[in-house]
N, C-alpha and C positions, 0 to 999 in steps of 0.2 A: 504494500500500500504506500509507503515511504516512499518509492520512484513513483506514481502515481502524483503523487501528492507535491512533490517536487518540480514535475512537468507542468501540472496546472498553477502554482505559484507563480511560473516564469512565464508564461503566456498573456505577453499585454494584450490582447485579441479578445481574452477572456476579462466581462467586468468584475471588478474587485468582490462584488458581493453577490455570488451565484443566489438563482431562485430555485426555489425547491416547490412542488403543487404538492399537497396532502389530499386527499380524497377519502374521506369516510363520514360513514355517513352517521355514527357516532357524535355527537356532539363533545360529549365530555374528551374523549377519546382526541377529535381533533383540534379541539384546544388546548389540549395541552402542548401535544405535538407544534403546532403553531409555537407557541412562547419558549418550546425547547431549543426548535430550530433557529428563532428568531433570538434568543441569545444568546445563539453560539454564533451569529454572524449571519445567517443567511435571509435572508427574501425569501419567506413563506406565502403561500397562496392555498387558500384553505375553502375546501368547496367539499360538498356534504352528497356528490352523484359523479358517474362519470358521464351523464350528460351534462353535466353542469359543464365541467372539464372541456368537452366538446364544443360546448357551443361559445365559448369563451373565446373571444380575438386578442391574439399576442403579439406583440411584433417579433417575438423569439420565443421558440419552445422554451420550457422550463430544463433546469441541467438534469434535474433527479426529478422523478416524483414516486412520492409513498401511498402504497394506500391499502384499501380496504380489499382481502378476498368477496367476503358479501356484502353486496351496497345495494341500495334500494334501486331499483331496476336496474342496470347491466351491471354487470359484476366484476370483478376486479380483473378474471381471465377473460373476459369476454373481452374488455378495454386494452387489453392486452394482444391481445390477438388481433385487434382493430390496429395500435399502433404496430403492429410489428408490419402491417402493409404499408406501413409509411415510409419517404424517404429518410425523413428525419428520426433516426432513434433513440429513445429518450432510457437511461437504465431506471430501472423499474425494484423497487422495494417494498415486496408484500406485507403486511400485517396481517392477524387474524387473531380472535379468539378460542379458535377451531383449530386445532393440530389435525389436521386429516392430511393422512402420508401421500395420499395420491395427488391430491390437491399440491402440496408444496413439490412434489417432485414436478407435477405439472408446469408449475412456474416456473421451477429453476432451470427443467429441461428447455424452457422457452426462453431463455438468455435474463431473468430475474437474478439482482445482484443479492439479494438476500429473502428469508421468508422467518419473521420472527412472530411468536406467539406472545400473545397479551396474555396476564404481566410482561413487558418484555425493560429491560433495565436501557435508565437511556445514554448509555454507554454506545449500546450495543446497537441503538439505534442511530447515532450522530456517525459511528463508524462506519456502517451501510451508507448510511447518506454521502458522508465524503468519498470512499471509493468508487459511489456511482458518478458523482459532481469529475474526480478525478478524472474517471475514464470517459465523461463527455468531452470534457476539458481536451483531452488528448485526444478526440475523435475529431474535433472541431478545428484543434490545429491540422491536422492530417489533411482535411478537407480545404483549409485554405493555403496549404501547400501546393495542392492539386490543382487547385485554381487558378494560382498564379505559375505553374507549369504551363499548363495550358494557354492561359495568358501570352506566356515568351511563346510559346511552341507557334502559336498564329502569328506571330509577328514576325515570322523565316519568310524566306522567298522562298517559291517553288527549289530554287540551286541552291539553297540553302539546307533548306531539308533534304536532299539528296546527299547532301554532304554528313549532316546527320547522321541519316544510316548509315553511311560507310564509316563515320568516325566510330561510331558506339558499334560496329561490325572488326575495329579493330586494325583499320586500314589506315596506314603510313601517308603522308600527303602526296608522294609521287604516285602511288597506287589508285588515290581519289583522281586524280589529273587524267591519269590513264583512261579510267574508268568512264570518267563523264569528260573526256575530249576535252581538256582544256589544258591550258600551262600548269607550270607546279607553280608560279606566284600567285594566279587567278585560284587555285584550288587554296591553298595558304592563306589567301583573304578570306575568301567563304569560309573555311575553316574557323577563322581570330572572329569572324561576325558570328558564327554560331556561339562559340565559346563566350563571347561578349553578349550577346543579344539572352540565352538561356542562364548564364548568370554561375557557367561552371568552372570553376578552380580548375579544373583538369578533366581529361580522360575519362578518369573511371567516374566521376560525378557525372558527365554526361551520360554515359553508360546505366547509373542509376537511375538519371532523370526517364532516360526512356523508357525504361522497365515499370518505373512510377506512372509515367503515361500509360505508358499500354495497359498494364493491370486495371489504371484507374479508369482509362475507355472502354472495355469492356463489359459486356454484362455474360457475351456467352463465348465457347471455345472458340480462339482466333487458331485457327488452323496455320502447321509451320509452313513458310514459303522463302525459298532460297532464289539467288539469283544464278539461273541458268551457267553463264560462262565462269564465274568464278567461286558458286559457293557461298555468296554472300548473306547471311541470313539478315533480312530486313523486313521480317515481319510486323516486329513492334512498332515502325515510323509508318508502316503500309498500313497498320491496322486502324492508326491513332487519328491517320489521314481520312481511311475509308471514314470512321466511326464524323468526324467531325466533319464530312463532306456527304453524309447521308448515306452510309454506306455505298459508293460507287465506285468500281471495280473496272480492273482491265481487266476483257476477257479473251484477248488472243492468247492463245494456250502459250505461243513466245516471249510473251513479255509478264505473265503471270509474276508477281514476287517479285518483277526488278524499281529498283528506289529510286533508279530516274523518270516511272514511268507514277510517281505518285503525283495526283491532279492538283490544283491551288486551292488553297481554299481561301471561304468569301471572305471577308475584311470581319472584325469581331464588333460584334454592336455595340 
């Protein structure tokens, strides 16, 4: 919890004083919860349904929210199972007065950071709450690293991105020159513009950067594709391409996979 805890301290992105939703439909129950959280630091928001929950306008999900297995109409796994189709995932900390084993396995098997029974000490409930706040914290930086990946990545030339793949493929700059028909100073510019424009220290950051791309473009298996005459694999800049160009493909069975043949794409709104 301690590296958790750590990462979310240092993240200016995150505001100082996370909010936390409680949902039960308890009264006594959620106020205290309320005045627990709120003097340990946090922005509590306390609402007695998870329609309430629902129908509420935020301008940012909540970091953590606790609540209630039984709430008066939908229930705590139901709300659950509703956010888990969401993009946005929020970690989720059961309560209950009910130890039912199936029930709590339910939750936990369903990515639930904790599932504690009333009595429950509130130790043990501040400490569920921070590891879920933690691991938003750290989901939230992930996501706007992504962003601003992305961000540089549209901002290549078409020759730019081609040099891409070959860099993070592992290829020397006479080798890129060769490859895409140009001088080795013209390849060496494009090169210093990539390494300047994506914002990498070297090589192997670039290298990560694409892999961070491609991972983070995806939603389903990007099938491996090599470049015919040399072996090249440039999946990952083809894939990142396709995905942010609407999936759109070359399909001459010749040029399938090569990274000079990836399309522009439109200007970022």
């Amino acid at each position: 919890m301690s590296k958790f805890l750590s990462k979310c301290a240092s993240m200016s992105m995150i505001d100082d004083r996370a909010t936390v939703a409680i949902i039960d439909s308890d009264d006594v129950s959620r106020e205290r919860l309320r005045v627990l959280l709120e003097s340990a630091g946090f922005a509590a928001e306390a609402l007695a349904s998870a329609e309430a929950y629902l129908e509420t306008k935020r301008a940012c999900p909540p970091n953590c929210i606790v609540l209630d297995v039984r709430l008066h109409g939908r229930s705590g796994l139901e709300l659950q199972a509703q956010l888990a189709k969401a993009t946005w995932q929020i970690p989720l900390v059961f309560i209950t007065s009910h130890n039912d084993v199936r029930t709590s396995v339910q939750a936990m098997k369903a990515g639930a950071i904790e599932y504690l029974t009333k009595p429950f000490r509130n130790q043990e409930a501040l400490d569920a709450v921070r590891i879920g706040i933690a691991r938003d914290c750290t989901r939230r930086a992930e996501e706007q690293v992504l962003r601003n990946l992305k961000s540089c990545f549209r901002s290549l030339s078409p020759r730019e991105r081609q040099t891409m793949a070959l860099m993070s493929a592992g290829r020397t700059v006479k080798q890129i020159a060769g490859q895409m028909s140009v001088c080795t100073q013209t390849a060496r510019i494009h090169s210093n513009r990539v390494m300047l424009k994506m914002g990498a220290r070297s090589v192997a950051s670039l290298v990560r950067m694409a892999d961070k791309l491609g991972h983070g473009s995806r939603k389903t298996e990007i099938h491996s594709r090599f470049d015919i005459e040399s072996n090249c694999p440039t999946d990952c800049i083809c894939a990142i391409a396709r995905r942010l160009n609407g999936d759109k493909r070359v399909d001459h069975p010749s040029m399938a996979g090569r990274a000079d043949f990836i399309r522009p794409l439109p200007s970022p709104s």
